[in-house]
C-alpha positions as CSV (number, residue, x, y, z in Angstrom):
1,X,-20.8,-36.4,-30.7
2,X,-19.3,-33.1,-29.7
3,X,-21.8,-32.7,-26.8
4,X,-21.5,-36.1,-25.6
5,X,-17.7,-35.6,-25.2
6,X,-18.3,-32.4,-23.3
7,X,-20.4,-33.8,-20.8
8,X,-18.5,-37.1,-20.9
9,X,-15.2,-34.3,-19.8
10,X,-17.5,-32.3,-17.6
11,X,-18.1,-35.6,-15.7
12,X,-14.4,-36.5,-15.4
13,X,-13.9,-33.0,-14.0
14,X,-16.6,-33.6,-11.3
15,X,-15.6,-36.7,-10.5
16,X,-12.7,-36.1,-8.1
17,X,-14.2,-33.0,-6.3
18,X,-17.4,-35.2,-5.8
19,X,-15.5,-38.0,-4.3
20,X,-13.3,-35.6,-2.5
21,X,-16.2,-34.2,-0.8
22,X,-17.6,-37.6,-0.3
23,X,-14.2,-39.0,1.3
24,X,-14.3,-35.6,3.8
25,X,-17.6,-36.1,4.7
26,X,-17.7,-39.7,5.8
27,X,-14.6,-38.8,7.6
28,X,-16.0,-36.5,9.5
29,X,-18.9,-37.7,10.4
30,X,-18.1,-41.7,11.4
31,X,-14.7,-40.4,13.3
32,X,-17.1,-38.9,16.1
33,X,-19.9,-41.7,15.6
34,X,-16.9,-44.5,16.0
35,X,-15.9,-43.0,18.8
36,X,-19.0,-42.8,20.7
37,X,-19.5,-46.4,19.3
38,X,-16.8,-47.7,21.4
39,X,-17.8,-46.1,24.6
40,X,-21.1,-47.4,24.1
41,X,-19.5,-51.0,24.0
42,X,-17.2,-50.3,27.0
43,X,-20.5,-49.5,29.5
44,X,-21.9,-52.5,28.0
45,X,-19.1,-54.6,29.1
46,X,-18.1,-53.0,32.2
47,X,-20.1,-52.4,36.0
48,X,-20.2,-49.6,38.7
49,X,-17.7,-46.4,38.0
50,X,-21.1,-44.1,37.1
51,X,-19.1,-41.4,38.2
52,X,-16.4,-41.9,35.1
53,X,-19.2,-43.0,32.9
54,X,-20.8,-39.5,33.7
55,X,-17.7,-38.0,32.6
56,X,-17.6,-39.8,29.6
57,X,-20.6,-38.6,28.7
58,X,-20.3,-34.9,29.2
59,X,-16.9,-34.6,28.2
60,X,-16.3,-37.1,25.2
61,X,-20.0,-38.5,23.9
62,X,-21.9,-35.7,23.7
63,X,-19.2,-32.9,22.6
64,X,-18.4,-35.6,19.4
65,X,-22.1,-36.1,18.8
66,X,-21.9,-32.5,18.7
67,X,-19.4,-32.4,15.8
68,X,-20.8,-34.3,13.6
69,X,-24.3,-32.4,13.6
70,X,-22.0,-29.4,12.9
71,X,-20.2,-30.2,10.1
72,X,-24.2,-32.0,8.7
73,X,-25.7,-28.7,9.6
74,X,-22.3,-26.8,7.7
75,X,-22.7,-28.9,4.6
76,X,-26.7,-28.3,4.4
77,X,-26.5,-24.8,4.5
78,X,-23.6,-24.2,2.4
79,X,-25.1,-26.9,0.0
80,X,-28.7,-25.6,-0.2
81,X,-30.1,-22.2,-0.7
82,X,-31.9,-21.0,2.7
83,X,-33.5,-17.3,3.8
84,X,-32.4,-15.2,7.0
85,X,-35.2,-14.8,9.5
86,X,-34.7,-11.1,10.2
87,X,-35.1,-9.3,13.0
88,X,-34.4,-5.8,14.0
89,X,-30.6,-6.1,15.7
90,X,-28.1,-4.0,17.5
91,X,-24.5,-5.5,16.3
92,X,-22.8,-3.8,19.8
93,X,-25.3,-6.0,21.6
94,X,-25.5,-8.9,19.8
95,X,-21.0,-9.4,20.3
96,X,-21.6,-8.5,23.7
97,X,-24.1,-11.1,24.4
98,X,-21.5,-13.7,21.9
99,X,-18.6,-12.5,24.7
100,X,-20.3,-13.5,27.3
101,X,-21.2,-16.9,25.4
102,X,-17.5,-17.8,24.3
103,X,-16.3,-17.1,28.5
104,X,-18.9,-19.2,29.9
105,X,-18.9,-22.0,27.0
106,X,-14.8,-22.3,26.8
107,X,-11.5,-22.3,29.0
108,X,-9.6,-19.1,27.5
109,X,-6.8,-20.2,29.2
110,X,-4.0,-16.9,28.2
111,X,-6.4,-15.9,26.2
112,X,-8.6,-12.4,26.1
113,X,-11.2,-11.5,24.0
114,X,-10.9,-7.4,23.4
115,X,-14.1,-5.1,22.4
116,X,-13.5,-2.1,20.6
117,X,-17.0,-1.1,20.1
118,X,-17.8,2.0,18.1
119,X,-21.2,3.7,20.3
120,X,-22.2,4.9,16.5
121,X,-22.7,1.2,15.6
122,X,-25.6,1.3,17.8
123,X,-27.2,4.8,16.7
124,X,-29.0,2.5,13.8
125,X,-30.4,-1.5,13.6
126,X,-29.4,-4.2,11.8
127,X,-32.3,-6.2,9.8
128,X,-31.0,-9.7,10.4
129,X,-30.8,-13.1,11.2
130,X,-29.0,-12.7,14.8
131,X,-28.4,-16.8,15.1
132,X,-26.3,-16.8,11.5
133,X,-24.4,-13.7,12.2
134,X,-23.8,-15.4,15.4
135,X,-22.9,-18.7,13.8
136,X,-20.5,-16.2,11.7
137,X,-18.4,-14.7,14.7
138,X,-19.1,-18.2,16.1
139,X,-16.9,-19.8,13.1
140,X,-14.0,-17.0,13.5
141,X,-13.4,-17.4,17.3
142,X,-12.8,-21.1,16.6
143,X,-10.6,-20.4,13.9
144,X,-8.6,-17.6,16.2
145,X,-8.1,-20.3,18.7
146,X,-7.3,-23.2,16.6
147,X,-4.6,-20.3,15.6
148,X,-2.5,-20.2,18.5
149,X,0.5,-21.1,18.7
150,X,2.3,-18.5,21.5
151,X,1.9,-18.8,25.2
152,X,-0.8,-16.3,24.8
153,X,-3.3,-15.0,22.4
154,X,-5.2,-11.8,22.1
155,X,-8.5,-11.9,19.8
156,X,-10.0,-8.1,19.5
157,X,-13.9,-7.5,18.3
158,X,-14.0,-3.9,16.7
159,X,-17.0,-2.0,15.2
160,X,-17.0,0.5,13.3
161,X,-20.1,2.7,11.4
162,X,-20.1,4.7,8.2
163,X,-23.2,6.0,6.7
164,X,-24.9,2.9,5.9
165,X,-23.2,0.6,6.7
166,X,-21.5,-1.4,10.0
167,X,-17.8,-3.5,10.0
168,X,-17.0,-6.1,12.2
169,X,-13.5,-6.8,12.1
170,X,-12.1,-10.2,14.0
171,X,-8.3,-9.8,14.4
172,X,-5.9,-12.4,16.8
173,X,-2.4,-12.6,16.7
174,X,-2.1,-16.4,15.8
175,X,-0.1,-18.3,13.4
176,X,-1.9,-16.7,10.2
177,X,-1.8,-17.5,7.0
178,X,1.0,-17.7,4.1
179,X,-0.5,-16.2,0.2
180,X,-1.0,-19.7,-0.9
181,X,-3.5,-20.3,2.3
182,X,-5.1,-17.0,2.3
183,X,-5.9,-17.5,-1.9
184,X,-7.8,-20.7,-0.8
185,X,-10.0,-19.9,2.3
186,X,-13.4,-18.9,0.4
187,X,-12.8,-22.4,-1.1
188,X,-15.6,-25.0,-0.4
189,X,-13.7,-28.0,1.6
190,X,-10.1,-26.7,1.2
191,X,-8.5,-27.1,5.1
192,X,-5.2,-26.5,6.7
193,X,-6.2,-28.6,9.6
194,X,-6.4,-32.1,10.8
195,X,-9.8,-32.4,11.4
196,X,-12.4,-29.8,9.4
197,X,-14.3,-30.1,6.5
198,X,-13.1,-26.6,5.5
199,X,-16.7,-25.0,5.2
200,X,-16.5,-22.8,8.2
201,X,-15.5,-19.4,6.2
202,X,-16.9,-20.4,2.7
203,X,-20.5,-20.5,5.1
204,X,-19.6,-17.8,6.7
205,X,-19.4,-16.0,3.4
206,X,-22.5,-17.6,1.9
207,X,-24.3,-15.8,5.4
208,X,-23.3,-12.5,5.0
209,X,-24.0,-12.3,1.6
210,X,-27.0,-13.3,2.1
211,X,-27.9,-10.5,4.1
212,X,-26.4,-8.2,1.9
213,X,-22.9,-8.0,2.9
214,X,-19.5,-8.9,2.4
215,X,-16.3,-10.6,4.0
216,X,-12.8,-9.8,3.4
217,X,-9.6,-11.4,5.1
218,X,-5.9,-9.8,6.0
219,X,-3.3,-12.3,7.2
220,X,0.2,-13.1,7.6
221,X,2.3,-16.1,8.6
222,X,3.5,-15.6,12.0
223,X,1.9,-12.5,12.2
224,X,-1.8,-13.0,12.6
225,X,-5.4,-12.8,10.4
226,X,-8.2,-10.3,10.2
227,X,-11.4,-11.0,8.9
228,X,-14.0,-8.0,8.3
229,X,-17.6,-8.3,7.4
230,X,-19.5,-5.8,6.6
231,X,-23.4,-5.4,6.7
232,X,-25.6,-2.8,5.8
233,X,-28.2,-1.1,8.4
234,X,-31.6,-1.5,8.3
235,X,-32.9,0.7,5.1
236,X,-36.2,1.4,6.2
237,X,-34.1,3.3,9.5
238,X,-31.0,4.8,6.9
239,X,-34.3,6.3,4.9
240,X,-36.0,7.8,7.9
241,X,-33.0,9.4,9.4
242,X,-32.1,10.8,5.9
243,X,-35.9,11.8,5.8
């Protein structure tokens, strides 16, 4: 009897974060669906303009199709367990080659991206999966932008090496966070904004503890945030430079 009414409880306590998760995830992925839906239906109905259809295309269909493979892809690899394919990786290279990515890829209007680039970060590689921790810095320049709320924004990059060790530390001067939002980032489906499924830091966090690191966050309403991740150099190269 006494077990029953546990799991009969432990059902009652899944229940609404099941159907919480259920509710976000339809949301967000028949919102961009819908939408492309309806333009679909309009270049049934309507002739000629191939020029605005074009548009349409580039600017509304495929960056919504987009979306919603993103926040499938978020929930699959947040939901399942999954193994980094390493490489060997220098992290100085690997933002410089995300820099040029995030110029080319979005209009930074009154924004700049900063690099503060420690040349001892280099002196040593990485062993790691350079597409996830790419995903990761990925995931914090969208949040720095969704962030603005100033004329202007500054988002700075900064490296630094210890013995074993390399931090990468992603600071903008946004909106930030008050304590009651920073308590709740690392929390699976828990967002601030409109549209989100709020798994962009809690995969974030999943990746770079995967490889053996860990994740921190500063921030402060009106103020700004700073998130730091951390991830150890490649031991096989610590060992032979000790050697």
């Amino acid at each position: 009897m006494n077990e029953y009414m546990c799991k009969e409880e432990t059902v009652r306590e899944r229940t609404p974060f099941i159907e919480n998760v259920a509710m976000k995830l339809a949301h967000e992925v028949r919102n961009p669906l819908t939408t492309v839906r309806g333009y679909l239906q309009y270049f049934l109905e309507t002739n000629g303009a191939e020029e605005k259809k074009a548009d349409i295309v580039l600017n509304v269909l495929l960056p919504e199709l987009d979306r919603a493979n993103k926040f499938i892809s978020d929930f699959l690899l947040f939901s399942r367990p999954f193994t980094p394919r390493k490489q060997y990786t220098y992290m100085n290279h690997l933002i410089r080659e995300f820099q040029r990515y995030a110029l080319t890829q979005f209009v930074l209007q009154d924004t700049d991206i900063i690099l503060d680039l420690s040349p001892d970060v280099n002196k040593l590689p990485l062993h790691i999966d350079a597409d996830q921790i790419a995903q990761v810095m990925f995931s914090l320049f969208i949040n720095s932008i969704e962030a603005k709320e100033k004329s202007t924004m500054c988002i700075t990059i900064q490296t630094k090496a210890s013995n074993e060790t390399v931090s990468v530390c992603f600071t903008d001067d946004g909106r930030g966070m008050d304590a009651y939002m920073l308590s709740q980032v690392f929390d699976p489906f828990f967002s601030a904004k409109r549209i989100g499924m709020g798994l962009g830091l809690p995969v974030s966090q999943k990746i770079i503890a995967m490889h053996g690191g860990t994740m921190k966050i500063r921030s402060r309403k009106g103020w700004g945030t700073a998130v730091t991740f951390t991830l150890p150099y490649a031991q096989d190269f610590v060992s032979g430079e000790r050697m």
